[in-house]
N, C-alpha and C positions, 0 to 999 in steps of 0.2 A: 350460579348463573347459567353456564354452560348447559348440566343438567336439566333446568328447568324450561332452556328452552330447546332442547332437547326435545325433551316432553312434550311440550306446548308444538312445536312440528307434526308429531309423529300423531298427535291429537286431530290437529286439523290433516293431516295426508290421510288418517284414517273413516274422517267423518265424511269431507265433500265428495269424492266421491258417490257416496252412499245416499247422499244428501241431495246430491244431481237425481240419481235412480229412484227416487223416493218420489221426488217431484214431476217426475217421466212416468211413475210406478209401474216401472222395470225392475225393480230392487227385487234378488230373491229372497225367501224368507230366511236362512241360514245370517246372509250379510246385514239383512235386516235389524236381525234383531240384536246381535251386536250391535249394531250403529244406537238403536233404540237405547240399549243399554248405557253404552257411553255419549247417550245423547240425553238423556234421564238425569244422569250424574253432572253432566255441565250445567243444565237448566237448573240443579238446586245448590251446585257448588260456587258457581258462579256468581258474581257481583259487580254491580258499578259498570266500569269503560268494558270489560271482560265478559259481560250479561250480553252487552250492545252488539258487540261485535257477533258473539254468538247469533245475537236476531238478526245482525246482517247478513251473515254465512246461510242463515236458514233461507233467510227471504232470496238471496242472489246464490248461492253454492258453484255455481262457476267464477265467480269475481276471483282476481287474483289479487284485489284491494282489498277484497273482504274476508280472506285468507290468513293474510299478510295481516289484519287488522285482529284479529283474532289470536295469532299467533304471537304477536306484539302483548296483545293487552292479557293474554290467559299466560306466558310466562312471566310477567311483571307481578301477577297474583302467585305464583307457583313458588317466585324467589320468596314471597312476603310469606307465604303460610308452607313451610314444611311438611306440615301432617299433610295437605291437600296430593301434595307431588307424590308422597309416597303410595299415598291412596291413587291418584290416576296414573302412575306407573304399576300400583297391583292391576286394575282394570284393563289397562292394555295387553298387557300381558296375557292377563287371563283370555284376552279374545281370539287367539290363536294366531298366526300365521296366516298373508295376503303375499299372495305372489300374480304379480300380472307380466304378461312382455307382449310385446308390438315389433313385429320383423315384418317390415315391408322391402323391398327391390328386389334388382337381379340376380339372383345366386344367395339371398338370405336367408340366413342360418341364426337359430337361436337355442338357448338350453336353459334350462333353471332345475336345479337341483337344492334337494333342502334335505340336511343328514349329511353326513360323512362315511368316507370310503366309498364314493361315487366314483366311476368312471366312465368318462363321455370321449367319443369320436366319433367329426364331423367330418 
């Protein structure tokens, strides 16, 4: 259960954004085509209340109803079909790495680091 909504999160965190850009067609091509790909794989994996939500996410991608509804209804499919989870957690995976950060006020400081034996001083 856990896992699969898990999954099902890191699914929809990874699509709407891209999904917003897509529709603004701001999207670069790199993000793009990940998104395409794991966008590919929902529209033929997908079924039922899990298909819907997808068409909702497409059609609104900033909704956080429609997020939330997706993520609801693609882990409910993810618990039911085993093989499906294993296969869109190869999928994400395979898409690499997304790091964003947002430092806005006075005196704000920010770092992101990805790898080990970093060292930062701010």
């Amino acid at each position: 259960m856990i896992d699969a909504l898990a999954t099902a999160a890191s699914t929809v965190a990874a699509i709407s954004p891209w999904l917003t850009e897509i529709a603004r067609g701001a999207a670069d091509r790199i993000g793009e085509a990940a998104t395409n790909s794991l966008l590919a794989w929902l529209r033929t994996k997908t079924t039922g209340r899990a298909r819907d939500a997808l068409a909702g996410l497409e059609r609104q991608p900033d909704s956080a109803d429609n997020q939330a509804d997706l993520r609801k209804q693609l882990a409910h499919l993810l618990e039911q079909d085993p093989a499906l989870l294993a296969e869109l957690r190869a999928l994400l995976s395979a898409g690499g790495d997304r790091m964003e950060q947002h430092v806005t006020g006075a005196n704000a400081k920010g770092v992101q680091i990805k790898g080990g034996g970093n060292t930062v001083t701010l």
